[in-house]
N, C-alpha and C positions, 0 to 999 in steps of 0.2 A: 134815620139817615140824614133826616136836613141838620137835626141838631150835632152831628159829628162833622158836618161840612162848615156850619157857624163856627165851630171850634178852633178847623184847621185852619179858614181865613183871617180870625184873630190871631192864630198864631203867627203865618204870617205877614198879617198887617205889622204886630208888634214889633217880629224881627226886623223889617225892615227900617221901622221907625226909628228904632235902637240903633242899628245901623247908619243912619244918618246923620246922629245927633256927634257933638262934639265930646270933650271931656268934661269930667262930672269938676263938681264945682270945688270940689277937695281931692287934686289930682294926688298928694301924698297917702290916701289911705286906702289900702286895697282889701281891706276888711269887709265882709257880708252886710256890715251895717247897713252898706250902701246899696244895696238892694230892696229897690221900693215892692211894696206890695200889691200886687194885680189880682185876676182872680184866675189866671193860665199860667202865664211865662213873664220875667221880667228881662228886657234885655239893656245892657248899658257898655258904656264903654270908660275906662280910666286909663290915667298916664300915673305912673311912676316911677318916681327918680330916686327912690331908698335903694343905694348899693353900697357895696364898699367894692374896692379895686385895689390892687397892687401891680406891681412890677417884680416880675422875675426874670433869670436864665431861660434858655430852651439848653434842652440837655440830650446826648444822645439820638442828636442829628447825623444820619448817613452822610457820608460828602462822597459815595463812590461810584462810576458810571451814570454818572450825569447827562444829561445832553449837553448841557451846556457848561464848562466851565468856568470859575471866576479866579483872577489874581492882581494883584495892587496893593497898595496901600492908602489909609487915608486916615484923618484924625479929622472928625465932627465935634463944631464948637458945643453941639447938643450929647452925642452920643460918644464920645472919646474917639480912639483909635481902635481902626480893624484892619490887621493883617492878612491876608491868606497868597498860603502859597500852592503850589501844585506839581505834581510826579504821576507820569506817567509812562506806560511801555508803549514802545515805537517797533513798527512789525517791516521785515523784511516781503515788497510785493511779488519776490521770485528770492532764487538761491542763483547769488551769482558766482561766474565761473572764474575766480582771480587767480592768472596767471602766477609765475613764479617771479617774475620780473614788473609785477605791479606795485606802482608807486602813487601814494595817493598825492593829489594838488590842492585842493579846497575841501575841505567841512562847513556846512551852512545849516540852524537851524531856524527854520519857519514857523510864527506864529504869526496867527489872524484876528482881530479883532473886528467887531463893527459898533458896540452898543458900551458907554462908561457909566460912571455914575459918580458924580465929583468934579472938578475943574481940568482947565486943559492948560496949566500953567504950571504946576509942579511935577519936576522931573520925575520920572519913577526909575529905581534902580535894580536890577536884575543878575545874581547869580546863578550859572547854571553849575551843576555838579551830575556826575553819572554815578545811578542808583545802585548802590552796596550789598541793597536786601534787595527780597523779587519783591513786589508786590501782585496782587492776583484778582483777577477781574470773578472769580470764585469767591471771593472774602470780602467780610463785611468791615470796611472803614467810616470811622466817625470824625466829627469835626474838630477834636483834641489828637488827633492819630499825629507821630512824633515824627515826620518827614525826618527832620536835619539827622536824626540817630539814624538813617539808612543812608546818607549821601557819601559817597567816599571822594575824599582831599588826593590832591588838589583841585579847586574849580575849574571846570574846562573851558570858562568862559565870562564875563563879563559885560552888560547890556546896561547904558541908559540913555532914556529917550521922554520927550513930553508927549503924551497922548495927544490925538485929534479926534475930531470930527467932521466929517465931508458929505455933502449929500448932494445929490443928482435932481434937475428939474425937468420930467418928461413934459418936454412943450408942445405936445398934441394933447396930454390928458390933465396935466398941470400938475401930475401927484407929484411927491417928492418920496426918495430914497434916498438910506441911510449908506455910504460906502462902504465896503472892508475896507482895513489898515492891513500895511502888513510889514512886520517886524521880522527883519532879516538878520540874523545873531552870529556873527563867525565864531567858532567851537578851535578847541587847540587841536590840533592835528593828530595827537596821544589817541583818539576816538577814533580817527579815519584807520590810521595804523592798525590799531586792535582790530576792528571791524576785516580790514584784508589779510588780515593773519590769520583770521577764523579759519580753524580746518576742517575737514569734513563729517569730522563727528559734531561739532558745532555747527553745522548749518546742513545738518540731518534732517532734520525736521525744526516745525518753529517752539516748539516746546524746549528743544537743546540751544535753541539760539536766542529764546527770553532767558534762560538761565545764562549765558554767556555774556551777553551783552542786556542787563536788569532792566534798561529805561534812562531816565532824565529827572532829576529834582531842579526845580524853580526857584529859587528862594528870592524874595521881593524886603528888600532896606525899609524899615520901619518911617517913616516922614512923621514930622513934627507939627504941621500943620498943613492943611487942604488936603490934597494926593486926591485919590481916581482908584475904582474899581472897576476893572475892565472886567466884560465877559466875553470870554475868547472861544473863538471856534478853531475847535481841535477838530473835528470830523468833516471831510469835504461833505459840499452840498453842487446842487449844477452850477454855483456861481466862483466857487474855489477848490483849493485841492485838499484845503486840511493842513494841519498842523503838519511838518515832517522833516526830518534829517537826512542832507540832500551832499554826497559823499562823491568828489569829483576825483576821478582818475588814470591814469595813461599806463597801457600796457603793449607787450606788440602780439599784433592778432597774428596766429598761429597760424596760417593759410599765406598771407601775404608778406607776412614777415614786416610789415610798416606797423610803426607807433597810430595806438585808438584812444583815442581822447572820450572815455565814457563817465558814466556817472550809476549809482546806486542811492535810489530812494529808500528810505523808512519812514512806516507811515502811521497815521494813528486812524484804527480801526474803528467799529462797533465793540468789537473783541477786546479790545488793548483796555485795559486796565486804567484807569485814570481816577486820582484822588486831591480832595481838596483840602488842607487844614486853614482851621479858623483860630485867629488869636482878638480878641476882644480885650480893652482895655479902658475901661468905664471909670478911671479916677478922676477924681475934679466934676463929676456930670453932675446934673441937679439931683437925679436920682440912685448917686452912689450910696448916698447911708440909709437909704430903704429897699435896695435891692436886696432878693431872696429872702427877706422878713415878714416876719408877720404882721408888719406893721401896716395899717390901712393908710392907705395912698387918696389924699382928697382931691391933690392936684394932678397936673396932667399925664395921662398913660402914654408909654414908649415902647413901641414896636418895631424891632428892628430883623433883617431876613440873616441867614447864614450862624444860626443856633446861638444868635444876640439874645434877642429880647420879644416877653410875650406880656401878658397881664392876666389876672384872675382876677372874676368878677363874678360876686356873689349877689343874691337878689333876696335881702331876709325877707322883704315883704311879702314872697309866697307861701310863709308858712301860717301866714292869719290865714289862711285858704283850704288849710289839707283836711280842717275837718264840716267842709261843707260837703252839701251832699245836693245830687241833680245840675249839676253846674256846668254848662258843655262851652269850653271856651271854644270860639269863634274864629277869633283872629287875633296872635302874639307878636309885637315887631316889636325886637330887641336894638334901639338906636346910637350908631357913636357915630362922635361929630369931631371933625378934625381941627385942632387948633391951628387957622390958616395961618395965624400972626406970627403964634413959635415956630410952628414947622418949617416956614418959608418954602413954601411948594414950588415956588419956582425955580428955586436952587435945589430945592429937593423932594422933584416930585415924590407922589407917596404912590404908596402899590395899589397896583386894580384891582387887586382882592383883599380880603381878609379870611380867617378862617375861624370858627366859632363851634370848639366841642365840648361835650358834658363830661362830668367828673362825676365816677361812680363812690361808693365806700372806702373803697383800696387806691383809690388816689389815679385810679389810671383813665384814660379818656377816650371818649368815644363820639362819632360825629350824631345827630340828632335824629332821630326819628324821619324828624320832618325833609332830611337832607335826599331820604331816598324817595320822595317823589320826582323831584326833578334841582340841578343845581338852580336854576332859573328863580323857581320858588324858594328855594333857602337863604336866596340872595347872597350878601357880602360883597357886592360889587360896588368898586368906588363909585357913588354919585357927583358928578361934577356941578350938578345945579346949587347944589348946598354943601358939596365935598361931606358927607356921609357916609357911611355902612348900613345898612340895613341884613334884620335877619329875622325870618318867619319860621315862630320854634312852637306853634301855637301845638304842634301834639306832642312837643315833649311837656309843656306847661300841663296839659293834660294828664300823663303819666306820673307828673310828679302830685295834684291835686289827687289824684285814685293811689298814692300812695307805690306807686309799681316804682319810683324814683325816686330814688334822694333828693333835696335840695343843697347840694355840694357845689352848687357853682360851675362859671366856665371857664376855660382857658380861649383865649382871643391873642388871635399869632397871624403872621402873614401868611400868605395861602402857598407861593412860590417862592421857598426855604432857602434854596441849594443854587438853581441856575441863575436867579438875579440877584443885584445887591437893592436892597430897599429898606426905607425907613420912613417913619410915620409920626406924629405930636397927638395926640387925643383928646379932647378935655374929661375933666375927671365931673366928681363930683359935686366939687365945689364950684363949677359954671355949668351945672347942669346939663352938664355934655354927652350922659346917658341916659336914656328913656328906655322904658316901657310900655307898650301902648298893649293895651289888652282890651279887646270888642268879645263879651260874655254873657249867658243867657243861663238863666235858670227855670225850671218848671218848678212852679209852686204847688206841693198838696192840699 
């Protein structure tokens, strides 16, 4: 008995010692060699920085029933130009009852902003057109989906305006708040018309009056340099009412026989169908002629959100590893570091997350092992002390040593795709801008 209690305290005395110590003196090799010889357990810790990276597309991105919206344009002296535009159906909040001598006065559409991403000096320009095709809160839309082939001519409207930003200073608690904007868009009358023509098979039900009256396409004027992506709130919340098509008109009320000056909302639901397209245009950037290649990328990795841009990073150093045996990795942080100086973060903040999944055989991905203990543990969260990533994958590094996993690499993409616009600079390899940090133990026979 006492001699198995000697045993277990050596164990861990060593663990811990192991544990404290820094990197081994040759952080590029993550070969066994480096395993000293004890007469129990050896425990150490290494950094390595052997990867290769690339830059790619992200592909077959949903854009549909979002929470949150995006539309704008803009051209990044880093990352080219990005378009998107949006269509969406507007729902009737009752079935109104229009007279036969109803005559509409105004058409006004409502959008709300509160959050951009880009400057607040280039105009942005705005067509609206009413929707040709349905679209369907049932169906899957992606971020190549062909808006302008459902819009039907002529445009019913017109919009240009420079974004702002306003915020509020509570002078009892000192926080500050972000305001809503809100873009008011006069619509050509052709819209009001239709809408009080509707007869009563058309405003049957709202299934008969989304086929009758499709929705709204957006389309946003490409800009040539700077521009602004806005994220728009289409859904009221307690602070607004939501996106909506606001139909003024005077008929005479049938009791008093005097002219009523009413009005008919549409609005946009939970329900209402709403879609984004992305247009991405990457010529001229540093990393146009290695995009989607197989060529390895030394210099800096580019992450961008709205099914832009991700990176693959492979790590061949784990395969000096797969034929050791007793090796119980510890602790695995997977490190990327932001290029503060290219990225210019303060023109362009970078996202507060990252997202980091494993590539099986067949190319397709999957989030980590290590993910379902807690997000907390998995990390990926911007660090602001050194603007970093960090990510603890230390039981897939395991799975893939016990052979239960490929060493196929990861795919590294922004965490929040679809509702924000974001973009990121990383350093690659050539400034040692990825690490490895692996804390490892082995039981000696």
């Amino acid at each position: 008995m006492k001699k198995k209690n000697w045993k277990i305290r050596h164990f861990l005395i060593a663990l811990i010692a192991g544990l404290s110590t820094g990197a081994c003196d040759d952080p590029g090799e993550l070969g066994m060699e480096l395993l000293p010889n004890t007469d129990l357990i050896s425990v150490r810790s290494v950094i390595d920085y052997n990867n290769t990276a690339s830059v790619i597309s992200e592909d077959s991105l949903r854009t549909d029933e979002t929470g949150k919206s995006l539309l704008g344009s803009m051209t990044d002296p880093l990352f080219g130009r990005t378009t998107i535009d949006l269509a969406c159906q507007y729902r009737l909040t009752y079935f109104p009852d229009y007279q036969d001598d109803a005559v509409a006065d105004s058409i006004f559409l409502y959008l709300f902003y509160r959050n951009y991403y880009g400057d607040t000096v280039t105009p942005q320009r705005l067509t609206i057109y009413e929707l040709d095709q349905s679209i369907y809160d049932t169906e899957k839309y992606y971020q190549d989906v062909d808006l302008p082939a459902m819009k039907k001519e002529p445009p019913l409207g017109a919009f240009e305006f420079i974004p702002k930003r306003e915020i509020a200073i509570d002078t009892t608690t000192g926080s500050i708040d972000t305001l809503y904007q809100m873009l008011k868009i006069p619509l050509d009358m052709s819209l009001a018309d239709k809408i009080i023509a509707a007869d009563s098979t058309d405003l049957s039900n709202i299934d008969a009056f989304l086929e009758y009256f499709k929705g709204l396409y957006i389309e946003v004027a490409e800009v040539t340099e700077k521009g602004t992506i806005l994220t728009m709130e289409l859904l009221s919340n307690q602070r607004i009412n939501g996106s909506a098509v606001l139909i003024h008109y005077h008929q005479t009320n049938p009791e008093s026989g005097e002219p009523d000056t009413l009005s008919t909302p549409l609005i946009v639901t939970n329900l209402s169908a709403r879609v984004n397209s992305y247009r991405h245009d990457y010529s001229g950037t540093p990393f146009a002629g290695q995009l989607d290649t197989d060529q390895k990328n030394a210099g800096n990795l580019y992450l961008q959100t709205t099914g832009g841009l991700r990176s693959k990073v492979v790590l061949p150093g784990l395969d000096s590893w797969k034929d050791s045996v007793n090796v119980a990795i510890n602790k695995a942080e997977l490190v990327f570091r932001i290029d503060t100086t290219v990225s210019n973060i303060a023109a362009f903040p970078p996202p507060k997350r990252l997202l980091l999944t494993i590539i099986d055989e067949e190319g397709k991905e999957f989030l980590p092992r290590d993910y379902s203990f807690s997000l907390s543990y998995y990390g990926g969260t911007l660090n602001t002390s050194d603007y970093s990533y960090r990510f603890n994958i230390a039981q897939h590094i395991q799975e893939v040593l016990k052979g239960n996993f490929a060493n196929n690499g990861f795919y590294l993409s922004t965490a929040n795709k679809t509702e924000e616009f974001k973009r990121v600079v990383l350093k690659g390899e050539d400034q040692d801008g990825i690490e490895l940090r692996i804390a490892y133990s082995k039981v000696l026979q």
